[in-house]
C-alpha positions as CSV (number, residue, x, y, z in Angstrom):
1,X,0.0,0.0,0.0
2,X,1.2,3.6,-1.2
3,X,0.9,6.9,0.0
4,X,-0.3,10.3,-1.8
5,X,1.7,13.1,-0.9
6,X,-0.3,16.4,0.3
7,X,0.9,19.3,1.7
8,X,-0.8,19.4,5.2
9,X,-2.1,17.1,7.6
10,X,-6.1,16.7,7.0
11,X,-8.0,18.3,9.5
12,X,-11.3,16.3,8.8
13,X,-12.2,12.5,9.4
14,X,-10.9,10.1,11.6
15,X,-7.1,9.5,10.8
16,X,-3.9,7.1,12.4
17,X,-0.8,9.3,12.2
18,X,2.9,8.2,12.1
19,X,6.4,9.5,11.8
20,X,7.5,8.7,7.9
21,X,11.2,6.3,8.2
22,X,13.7,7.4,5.8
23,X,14.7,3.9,5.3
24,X,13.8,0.3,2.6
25,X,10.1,0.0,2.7
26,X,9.8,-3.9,3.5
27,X,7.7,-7.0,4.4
28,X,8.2,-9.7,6.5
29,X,6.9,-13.3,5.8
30,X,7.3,-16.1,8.6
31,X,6.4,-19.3,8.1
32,X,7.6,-21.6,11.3
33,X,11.4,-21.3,10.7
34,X,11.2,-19.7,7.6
35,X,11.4,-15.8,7.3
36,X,11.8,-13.9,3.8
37,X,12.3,-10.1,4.4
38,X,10.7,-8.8,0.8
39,X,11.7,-5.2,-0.6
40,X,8.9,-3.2,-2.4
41,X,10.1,-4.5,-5.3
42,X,9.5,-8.3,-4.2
43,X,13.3,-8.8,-4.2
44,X,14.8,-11.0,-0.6
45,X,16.6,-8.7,1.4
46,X,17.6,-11.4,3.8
47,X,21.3,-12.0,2.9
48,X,22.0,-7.7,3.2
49,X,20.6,-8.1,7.2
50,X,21.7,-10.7,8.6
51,X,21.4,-9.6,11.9
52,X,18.2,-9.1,11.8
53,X,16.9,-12.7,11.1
54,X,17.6,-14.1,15.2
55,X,15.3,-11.2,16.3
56,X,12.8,-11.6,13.9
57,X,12.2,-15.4,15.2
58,X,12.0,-14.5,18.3
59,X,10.0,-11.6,18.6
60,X,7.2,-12.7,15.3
61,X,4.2,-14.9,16.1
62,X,5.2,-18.2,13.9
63,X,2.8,-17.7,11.3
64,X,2.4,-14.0,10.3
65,X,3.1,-11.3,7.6
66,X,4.3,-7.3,8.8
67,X,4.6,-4.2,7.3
68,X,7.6,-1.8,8.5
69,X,11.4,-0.3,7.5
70,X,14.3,-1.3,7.9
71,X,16.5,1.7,9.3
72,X,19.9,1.9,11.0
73,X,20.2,4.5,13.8
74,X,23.7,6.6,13.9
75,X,24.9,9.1,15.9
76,X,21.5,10.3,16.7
77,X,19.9,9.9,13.8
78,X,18.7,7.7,10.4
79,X,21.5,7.0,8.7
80,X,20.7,6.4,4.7
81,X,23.7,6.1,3.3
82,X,24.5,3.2,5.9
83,X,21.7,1.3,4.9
84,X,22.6,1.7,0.9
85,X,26.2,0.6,1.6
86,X,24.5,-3.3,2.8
87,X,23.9,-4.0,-0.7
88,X,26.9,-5.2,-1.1
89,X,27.8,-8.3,-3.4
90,X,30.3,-10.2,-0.9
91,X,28.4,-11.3,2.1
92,X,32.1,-10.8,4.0
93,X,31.1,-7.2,3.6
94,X,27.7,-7.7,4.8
95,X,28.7,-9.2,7.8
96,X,31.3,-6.7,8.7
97,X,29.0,-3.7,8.0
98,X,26.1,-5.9,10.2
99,X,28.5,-5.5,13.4
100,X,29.3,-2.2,12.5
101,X,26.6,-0.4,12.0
102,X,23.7,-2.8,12.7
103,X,20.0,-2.2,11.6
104,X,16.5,-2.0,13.4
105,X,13.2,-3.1,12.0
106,X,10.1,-0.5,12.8
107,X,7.1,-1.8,12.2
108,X,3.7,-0.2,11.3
109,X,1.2,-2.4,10.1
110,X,0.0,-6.4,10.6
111,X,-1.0,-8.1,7.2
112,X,-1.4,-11.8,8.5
113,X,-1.9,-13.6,11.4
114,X,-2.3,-17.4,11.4
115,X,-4.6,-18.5,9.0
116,X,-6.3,-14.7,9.2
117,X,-5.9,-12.3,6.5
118,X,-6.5,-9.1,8.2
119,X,-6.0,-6.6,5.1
120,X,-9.8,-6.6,4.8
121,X,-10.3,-5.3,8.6
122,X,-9.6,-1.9,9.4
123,X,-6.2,-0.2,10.3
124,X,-7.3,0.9,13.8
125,X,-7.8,-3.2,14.6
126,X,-4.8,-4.4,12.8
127,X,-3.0,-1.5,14.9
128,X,-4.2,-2.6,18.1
129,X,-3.2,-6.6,17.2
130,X,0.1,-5.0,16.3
131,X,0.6,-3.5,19.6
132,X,-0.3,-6.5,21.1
133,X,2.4,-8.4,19.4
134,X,5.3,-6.9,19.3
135,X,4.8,-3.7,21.8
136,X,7.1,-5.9,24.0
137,X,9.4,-6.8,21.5
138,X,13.1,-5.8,22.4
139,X,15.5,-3.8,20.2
140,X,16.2,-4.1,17.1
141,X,12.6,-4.5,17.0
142,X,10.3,-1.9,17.3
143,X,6.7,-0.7,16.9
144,X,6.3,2.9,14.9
145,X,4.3,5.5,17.5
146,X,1.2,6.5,16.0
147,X,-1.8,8.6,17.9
148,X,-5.1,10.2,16.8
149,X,-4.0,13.5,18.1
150,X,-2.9,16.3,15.3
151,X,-1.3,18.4,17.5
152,X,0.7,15.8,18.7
153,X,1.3,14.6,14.8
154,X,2.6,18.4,14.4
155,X,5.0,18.4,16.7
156,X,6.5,15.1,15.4
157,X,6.8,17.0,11.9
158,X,8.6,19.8,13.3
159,X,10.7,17.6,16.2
160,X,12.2,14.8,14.5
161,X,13.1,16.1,10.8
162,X,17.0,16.7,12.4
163,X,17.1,12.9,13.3
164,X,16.2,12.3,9.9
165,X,12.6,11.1,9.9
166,X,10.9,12.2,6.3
167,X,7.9,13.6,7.8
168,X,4.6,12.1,8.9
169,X,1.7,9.5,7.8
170,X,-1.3,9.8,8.1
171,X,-3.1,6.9,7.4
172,X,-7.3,6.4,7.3
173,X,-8.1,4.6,10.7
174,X,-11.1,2.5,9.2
175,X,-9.3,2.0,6.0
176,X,-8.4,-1.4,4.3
177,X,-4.8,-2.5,3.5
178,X,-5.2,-1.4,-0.2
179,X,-2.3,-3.2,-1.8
180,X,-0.8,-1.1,-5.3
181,X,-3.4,1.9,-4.1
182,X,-2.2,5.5,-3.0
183,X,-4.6,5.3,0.1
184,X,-2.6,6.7,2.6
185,X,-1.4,10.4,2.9
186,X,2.4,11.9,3.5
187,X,3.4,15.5,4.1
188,X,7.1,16.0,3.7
189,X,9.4,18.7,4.6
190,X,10.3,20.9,1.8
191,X,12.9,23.8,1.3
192,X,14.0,25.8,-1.6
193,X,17.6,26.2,-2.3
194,X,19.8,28.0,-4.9
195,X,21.9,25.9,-6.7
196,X,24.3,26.1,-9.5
197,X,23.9,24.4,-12.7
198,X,27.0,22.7,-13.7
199,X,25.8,19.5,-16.3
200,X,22.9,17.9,-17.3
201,X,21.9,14.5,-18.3
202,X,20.2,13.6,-21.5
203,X,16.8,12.0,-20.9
204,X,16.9,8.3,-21.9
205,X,14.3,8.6,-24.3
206,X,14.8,10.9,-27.7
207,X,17.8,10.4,-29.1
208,X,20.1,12.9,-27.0
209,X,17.4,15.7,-27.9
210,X,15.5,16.1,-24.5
211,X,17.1,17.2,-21.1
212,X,16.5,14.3,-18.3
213,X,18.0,16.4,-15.3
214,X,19.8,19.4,-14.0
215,X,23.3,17.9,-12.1
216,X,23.1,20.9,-9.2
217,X,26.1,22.1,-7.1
218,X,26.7,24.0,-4.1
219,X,29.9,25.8,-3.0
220,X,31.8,24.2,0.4
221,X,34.0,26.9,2.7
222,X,37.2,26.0,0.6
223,X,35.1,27.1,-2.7
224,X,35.0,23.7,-4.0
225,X,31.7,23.1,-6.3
226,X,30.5,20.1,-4.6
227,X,27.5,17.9,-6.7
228,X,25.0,18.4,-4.2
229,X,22.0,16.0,-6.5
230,X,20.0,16.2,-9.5
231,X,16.4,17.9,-10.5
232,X,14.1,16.2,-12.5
233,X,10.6,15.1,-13.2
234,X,10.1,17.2,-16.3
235,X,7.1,17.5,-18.7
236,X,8.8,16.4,-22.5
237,X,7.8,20.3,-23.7
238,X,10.5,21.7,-21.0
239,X,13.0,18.8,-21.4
240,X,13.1,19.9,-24.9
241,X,12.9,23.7,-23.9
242,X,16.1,22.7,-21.5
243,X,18.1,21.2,-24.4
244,X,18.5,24.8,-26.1
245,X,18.3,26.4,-23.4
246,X,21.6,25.0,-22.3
247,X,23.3,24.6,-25.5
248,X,25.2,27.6,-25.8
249,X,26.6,26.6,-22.1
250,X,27.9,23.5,-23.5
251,X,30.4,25.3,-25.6
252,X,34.4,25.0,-23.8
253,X,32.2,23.8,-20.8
254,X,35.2,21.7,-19.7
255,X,37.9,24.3,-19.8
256,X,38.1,25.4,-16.6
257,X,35.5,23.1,-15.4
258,X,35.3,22.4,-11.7
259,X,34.1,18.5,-12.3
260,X,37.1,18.3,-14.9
261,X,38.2,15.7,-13.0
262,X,35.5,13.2,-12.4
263,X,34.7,13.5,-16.3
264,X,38.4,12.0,-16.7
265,X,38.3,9.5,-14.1
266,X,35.1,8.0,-15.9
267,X,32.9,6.1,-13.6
268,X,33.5,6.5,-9.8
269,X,34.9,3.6,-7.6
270,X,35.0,2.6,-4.0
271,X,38.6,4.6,-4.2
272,X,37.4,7.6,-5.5
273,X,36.2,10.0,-2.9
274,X,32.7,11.9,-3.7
275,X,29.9,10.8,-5.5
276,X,30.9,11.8,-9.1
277,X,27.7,12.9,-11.4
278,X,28.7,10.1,-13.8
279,X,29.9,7.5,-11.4
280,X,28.1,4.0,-10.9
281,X,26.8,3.0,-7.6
282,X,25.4,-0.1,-6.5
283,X,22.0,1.6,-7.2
284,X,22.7,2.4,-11.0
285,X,22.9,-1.1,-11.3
286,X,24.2,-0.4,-14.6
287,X,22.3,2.5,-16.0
288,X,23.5,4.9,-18.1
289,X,24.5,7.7,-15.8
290,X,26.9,9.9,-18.2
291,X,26.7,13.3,-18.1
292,X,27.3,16.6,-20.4
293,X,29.0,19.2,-18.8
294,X,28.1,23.2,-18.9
295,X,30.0,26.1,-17.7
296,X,28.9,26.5,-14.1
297,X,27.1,30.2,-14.8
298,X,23.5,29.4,-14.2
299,X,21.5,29.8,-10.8
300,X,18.9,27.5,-10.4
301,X,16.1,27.5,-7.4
302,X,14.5,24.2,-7.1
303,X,12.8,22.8,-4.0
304,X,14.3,19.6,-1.7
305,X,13.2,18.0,1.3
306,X,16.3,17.3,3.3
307,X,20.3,16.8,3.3
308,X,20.8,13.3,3.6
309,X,24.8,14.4,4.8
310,X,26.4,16.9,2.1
311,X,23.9,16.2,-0.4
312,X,20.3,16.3,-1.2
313,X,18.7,13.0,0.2
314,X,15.9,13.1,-2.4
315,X,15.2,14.6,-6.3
316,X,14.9,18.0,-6.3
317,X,12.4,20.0,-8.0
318,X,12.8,22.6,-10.2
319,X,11.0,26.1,-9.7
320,X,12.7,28.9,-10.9
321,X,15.9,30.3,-12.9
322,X,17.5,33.0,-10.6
323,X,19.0,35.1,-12.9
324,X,19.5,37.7,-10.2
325,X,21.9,35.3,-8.4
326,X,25.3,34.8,-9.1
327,X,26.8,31.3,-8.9
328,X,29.8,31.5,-6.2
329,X,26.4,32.8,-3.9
330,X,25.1,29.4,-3.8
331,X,26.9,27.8,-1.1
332,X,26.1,25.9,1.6
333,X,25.6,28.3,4.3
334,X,21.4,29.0,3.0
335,X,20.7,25.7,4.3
336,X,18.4,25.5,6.9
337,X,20.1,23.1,9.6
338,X,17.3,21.5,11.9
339,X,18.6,20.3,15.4
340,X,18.3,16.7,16.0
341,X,15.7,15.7,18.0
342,X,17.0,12.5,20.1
343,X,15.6,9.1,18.7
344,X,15.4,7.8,22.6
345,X,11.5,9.1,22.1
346,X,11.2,5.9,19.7
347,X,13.7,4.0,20.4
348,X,14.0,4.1,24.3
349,X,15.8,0.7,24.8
350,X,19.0,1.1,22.1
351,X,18.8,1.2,18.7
């Protein structure tokens, strides 16, 4: 089941409401002995968390099926990039990073209990038979808070964004588990932010003629450009619009270029420091990630959510030119930094 994002909590009609994890969306199967942990896109997770399997068994009824994320807590907050490193190809690494930085499962709905499938009952009852399940459970397992109360909702939105929680649910408390269905309701944090243009990649449909994102940097305190993420989500009319738009900044775009560099090196490796805007990672899984370089001279203001470390955690969206703006202006310092708010709230046994 999906969620619609809006851009406030509703105010009307009987609602469930949850912090939103900023971690892999997952299910959990157990049959007896047997436990698959499923990613949204049906693929076993299993082998990238191990460490998770022991407490699963003995904290899961023997016949059941959950809905929750995986997360791994760090230094007082959701660490992202921790998680992404698990899905690693040599299960050595796994195991290492398993000790290291070990993950937590947060649960927020029950799917399955014996022989009763309870996505036809509402979510208020298969909350409560949640609670009664693993409400007890010991860390790494944990059940998500959730209340009736918007005011309280509110102050989860505003409290725990600097631990890096992605906002708040809201979910329909006599709804149905809707499977494929955009049923449920999120309202995210979003910022704007003035970034510099400096390379674009073509759109993977129409023969290099159509724009299919802006590669944005921001300036650090040595006056390095650093590649901060990308903006996207275009209508075809303004990825073509984009391709001329940007074609007399393609000209020399390399001389002088601050990414020189990483357009040498080619694809990024484990040795190469920074996330290079046409380096591989284990998500590209093999995708086409080259990029075409323009001379860094256009100010861009597009829209993000939050900084996932240096960089933008999610896609950002465009929303104006700012042709007011000059470039070596758009540095870090107009970020917003949100205090952390302590995870011990939610997680008041360890991790």
């Amino acid at each position: 089941m999906l969620a619609k994002r809006v851009s406030e909590l509703p105010t009307a009609g009987d609602w469930i409401f949850e912090p939103k994890w900023d971690g892999f969306r997952a299910l959990v199967f157990r049959d007896g002995d047997e436990i698959l942990i499923q990613s949204r896109d049906e693929k076993p997770l299993n082998r990238y968390f191990p460490e998770l399997h022991e407490p699963l068994r003995s904290s899961l009824p023997s016949r059941c099926v959950l809905d929750g994320e995986i997360v791994i807590v760090k230094n007082n907050g959701l660490d992202f990039d921790a998680l992404q490193l698990r899905l690693h190809p040599a299960a050595k690494r796994v195991n290492l990073l398993s000790q290291q930085t070990p993950s937590s499962f947060v649960f927020f709905d029950l799917l399955c209990l014996a022989d009763r499938d309870l996505r036809g009952e509402p979510f208020q009852t298969r909350r409560r038979e949640l609670e009664t399940l693993i409400s007890s459970a010991a860390p790494p397992i944990h059940l998500t808070p959730a209340t009736s109360d918007r005011s309280l909702a509110s102050g989860w939105f505003r409290r725990f964004e600097g631990a890096g929680l992605d906002g708040v649910m809201a979910k329909p408390a006599w709804g149905t588990y809707e499977p494929n269905k955009r049923v449920m309701l999120k309202v995210k944090h979003e910022r704007d932010c003035d970034c510099v243009v400096a390379g674009f990649r073509w759109y993977k449909k129409g023969d290099r003629a159509l724009v299919g994102s802006l590669l944005l940097g921001l300036y650090d305190d040595a006056g390095a450009l650093q590649h901060v993420g990308v903006c996207a989500s275009f209508t075809a009319k303004k990825r073509l619009e984009l391709a001329e738009f940007l074609k007399p900044y393609r000209k020399d775009a390399l001389a002088g270029h601050p990414w020189k560099d990483w357009a040498d090196q080619g694809s990024a490796t484990d040795e190469v420091p920074g996330r290079m805007p046409g380096g591989q990672s284990r998500w590209s899984q093999g995708k086409d990630l080259s990029w075409e370089p323009v001379r860094p001279e256009l100010v861009v203001q597009v829209a993000y959510e939050h900084m996932q470390g240096n960089r933008f955690r999610h896609m950002a969206q465009f929303r104006r030119w700012r042709t007011d703006k000059k470039p070596g202006d758009c540095t870090y310092a107009q970020l917003e930094v949100v205090a952390p708010q302590e995870l011990a709230e939610i997680f008041p046994q360890g991790r």
